[in-house]
Backbone as a chain_set.jsonl record, in Angstrom:
{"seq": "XXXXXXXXXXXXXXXXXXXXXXXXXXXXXXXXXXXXXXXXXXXXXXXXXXXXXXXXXXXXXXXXXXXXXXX", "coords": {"N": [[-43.377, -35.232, -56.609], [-40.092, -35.585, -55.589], [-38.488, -36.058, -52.592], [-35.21, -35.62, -50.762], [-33.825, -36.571, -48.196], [-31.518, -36.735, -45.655], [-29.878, -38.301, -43.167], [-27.936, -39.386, -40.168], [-27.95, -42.606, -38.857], [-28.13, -45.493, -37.085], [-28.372, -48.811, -37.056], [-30.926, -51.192, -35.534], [-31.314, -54.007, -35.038], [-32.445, -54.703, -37.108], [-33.44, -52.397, -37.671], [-34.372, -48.939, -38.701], [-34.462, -46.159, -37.499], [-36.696, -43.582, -38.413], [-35.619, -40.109, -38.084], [-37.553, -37.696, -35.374], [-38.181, -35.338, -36.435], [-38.431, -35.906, -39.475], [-40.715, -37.285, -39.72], [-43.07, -36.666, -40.5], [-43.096, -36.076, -43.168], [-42.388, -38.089, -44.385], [-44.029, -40.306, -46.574], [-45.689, -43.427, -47.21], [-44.856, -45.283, -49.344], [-41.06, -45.538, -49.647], [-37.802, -44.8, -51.236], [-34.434, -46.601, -50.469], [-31.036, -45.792, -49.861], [-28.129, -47.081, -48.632], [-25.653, -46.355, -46.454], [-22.557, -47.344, -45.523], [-20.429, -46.608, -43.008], [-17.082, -46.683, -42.576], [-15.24, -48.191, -39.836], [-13.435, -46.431, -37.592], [-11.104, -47.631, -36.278], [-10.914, -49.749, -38.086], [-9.132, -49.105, -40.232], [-5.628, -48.279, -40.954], [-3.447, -46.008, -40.088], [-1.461, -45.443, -42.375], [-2.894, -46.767, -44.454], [-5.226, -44.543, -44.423], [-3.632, -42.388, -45.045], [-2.902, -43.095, -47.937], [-4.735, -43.148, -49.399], [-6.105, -40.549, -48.723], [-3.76, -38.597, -48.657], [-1.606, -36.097, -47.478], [-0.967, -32.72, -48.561], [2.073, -31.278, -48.709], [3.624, -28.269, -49.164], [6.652, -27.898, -48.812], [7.493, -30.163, -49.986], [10.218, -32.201, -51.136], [10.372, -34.443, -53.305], [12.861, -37.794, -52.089], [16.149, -38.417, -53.678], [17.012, -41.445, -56.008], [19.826, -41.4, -55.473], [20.359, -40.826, -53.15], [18.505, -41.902, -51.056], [19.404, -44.796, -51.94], [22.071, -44.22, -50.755], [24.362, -43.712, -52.679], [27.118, -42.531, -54.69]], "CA": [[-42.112, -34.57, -56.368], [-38.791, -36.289, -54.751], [-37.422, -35.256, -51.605], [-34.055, -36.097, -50.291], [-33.608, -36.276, -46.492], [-30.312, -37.229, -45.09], [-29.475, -38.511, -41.535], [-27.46, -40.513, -39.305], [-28.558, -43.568, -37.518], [-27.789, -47.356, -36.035], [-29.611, -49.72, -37.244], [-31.256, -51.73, -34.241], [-32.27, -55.2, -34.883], [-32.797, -54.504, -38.361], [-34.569, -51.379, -38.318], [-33.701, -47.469, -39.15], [-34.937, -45.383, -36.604], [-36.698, -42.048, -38.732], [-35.461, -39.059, -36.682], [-38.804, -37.065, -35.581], [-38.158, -33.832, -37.095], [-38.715, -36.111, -40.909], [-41.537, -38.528, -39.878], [-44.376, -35.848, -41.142], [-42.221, -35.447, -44.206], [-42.161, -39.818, -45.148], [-45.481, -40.937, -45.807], [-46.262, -44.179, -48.342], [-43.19, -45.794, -49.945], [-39.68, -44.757, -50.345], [-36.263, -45.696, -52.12], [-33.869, -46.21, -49.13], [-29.747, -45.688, -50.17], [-27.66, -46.917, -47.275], [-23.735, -45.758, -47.247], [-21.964, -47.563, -44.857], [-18.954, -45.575, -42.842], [-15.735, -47.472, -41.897], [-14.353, -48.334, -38.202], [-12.069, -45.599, -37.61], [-10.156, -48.85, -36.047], [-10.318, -50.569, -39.06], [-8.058, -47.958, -40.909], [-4.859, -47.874, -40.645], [-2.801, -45.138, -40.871], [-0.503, -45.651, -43.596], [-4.16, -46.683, -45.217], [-5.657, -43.537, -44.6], [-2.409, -41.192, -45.463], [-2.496, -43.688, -48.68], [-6.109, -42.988, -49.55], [-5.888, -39.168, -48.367], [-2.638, -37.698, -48.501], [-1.745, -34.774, -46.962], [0.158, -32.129, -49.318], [2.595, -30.389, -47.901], [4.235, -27.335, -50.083], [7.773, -27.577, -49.407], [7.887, -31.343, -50.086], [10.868, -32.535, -52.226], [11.141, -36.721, -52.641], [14.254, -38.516, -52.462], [16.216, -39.025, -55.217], [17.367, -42.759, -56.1], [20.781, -41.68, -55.283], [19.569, -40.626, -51.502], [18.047, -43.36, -51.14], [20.668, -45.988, -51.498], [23.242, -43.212, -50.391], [25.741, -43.977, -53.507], [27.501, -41.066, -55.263]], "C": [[-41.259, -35.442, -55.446], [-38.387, -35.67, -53.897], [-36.849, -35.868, -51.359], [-34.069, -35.832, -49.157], [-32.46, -37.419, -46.661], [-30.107, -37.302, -43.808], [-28.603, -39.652, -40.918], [-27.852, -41.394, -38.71], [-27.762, -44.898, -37.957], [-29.017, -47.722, -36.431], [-29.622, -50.927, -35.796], [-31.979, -52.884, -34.5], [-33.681, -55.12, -35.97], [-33.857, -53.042, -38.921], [-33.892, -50.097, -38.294], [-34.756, -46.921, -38.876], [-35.541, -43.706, -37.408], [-36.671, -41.323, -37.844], [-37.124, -38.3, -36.792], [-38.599, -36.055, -36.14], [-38.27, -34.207, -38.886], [-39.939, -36.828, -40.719], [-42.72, -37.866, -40.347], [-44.506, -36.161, -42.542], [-42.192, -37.16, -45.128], [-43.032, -39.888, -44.864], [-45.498, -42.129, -47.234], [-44.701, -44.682, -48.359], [-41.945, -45.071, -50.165], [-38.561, -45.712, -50.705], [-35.128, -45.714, -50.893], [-32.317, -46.616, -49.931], [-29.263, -46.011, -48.816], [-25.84, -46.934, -47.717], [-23.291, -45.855, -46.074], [-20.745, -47.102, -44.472], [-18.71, -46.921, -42.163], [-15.438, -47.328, -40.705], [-13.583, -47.359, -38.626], [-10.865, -47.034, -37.152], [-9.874, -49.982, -36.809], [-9.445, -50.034, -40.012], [-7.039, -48.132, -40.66], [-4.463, -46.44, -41.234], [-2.108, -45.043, -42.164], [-1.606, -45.735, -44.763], [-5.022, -45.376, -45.253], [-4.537, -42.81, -45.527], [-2.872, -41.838, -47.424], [-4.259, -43.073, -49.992], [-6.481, -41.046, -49.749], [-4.338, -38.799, -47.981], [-2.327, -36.345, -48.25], [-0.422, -34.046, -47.751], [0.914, -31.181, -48.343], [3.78, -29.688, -48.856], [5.71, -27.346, -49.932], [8.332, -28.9, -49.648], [8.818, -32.004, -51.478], [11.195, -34.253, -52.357], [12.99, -36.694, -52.647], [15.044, -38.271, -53.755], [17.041, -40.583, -55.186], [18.997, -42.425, -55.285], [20.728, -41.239, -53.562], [19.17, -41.117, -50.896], [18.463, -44.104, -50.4], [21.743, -45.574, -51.12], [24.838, -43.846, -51.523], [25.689, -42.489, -54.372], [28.352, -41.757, -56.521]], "O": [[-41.836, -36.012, -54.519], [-37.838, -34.606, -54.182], [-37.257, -37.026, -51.451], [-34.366, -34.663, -48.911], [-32.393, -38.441, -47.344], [-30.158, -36.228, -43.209], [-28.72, -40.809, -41.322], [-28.293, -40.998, -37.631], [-27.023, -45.147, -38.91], [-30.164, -47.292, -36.299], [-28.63, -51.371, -35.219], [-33.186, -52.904, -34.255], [-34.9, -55.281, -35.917], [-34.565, -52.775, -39.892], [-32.748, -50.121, -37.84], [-35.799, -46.959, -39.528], [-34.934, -42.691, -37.068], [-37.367, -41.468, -36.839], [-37.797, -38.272, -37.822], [-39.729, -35.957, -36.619], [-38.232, -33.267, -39.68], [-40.403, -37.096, -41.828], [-43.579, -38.687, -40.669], [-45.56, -36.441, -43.113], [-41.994, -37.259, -46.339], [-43.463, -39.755, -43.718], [-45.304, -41.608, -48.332], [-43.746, -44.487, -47.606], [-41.891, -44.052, -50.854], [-38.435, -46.925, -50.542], [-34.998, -44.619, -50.346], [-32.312, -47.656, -50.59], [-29.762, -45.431, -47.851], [-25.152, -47.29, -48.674], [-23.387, -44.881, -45.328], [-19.861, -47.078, -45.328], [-19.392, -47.769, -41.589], [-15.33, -46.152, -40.357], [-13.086, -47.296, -39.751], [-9.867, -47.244, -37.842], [-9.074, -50.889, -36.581], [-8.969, -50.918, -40.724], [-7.151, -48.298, -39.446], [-4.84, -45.87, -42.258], [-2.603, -44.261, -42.976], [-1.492, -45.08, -45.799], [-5.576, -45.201, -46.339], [-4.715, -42.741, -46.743], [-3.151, -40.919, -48.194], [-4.375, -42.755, -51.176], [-6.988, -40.494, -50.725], [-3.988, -38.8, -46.801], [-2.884, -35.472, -48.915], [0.736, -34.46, -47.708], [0.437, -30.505, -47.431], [4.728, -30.358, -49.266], [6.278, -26.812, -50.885], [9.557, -28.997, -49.572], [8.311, -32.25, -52.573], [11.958, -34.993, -51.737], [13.889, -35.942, -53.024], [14.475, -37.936, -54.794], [17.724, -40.779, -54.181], [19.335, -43.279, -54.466], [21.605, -41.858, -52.96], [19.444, -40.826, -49.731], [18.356, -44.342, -49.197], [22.632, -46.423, -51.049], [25.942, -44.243, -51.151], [24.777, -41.7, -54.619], [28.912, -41.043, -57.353]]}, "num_chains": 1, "name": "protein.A"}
């Protein structure tokens, strides 16, 4: 049978710390997935917003002539 355990950690001089509350639970070989999170300081904003946009219900765009303000 497969179990899935999920956790957070820092790797330390190449190693991945099992939290104790799984180390009963891993015994023999396993498949290890690692899913690297982003610097919040490598983000920009404009890159986030761009990525995740935030809707906002009474939002009407421009129109071309608004814009370039010609009538």
């Amino acid at each position: 049978m497969n179990t899935t355990i999920e956790f957070r950690a820092h790797i330390k001089d190449g190693f991945i710390e099992i939290p104790a509350e799984y180390r009963d639970e891993i015994k023999g070989s396993v498949k290890v997935v690692l899913l690297t999170e982003e610097s919040v300081k490598d983000v920009s904003i404009i890159e986030s917003l761009l990525n995740l946009p935030h809707a906002v219900g009474s939002f009407t765009p421009l129109t071309r002539t608004e814009i370039y303000g010609r009538e």
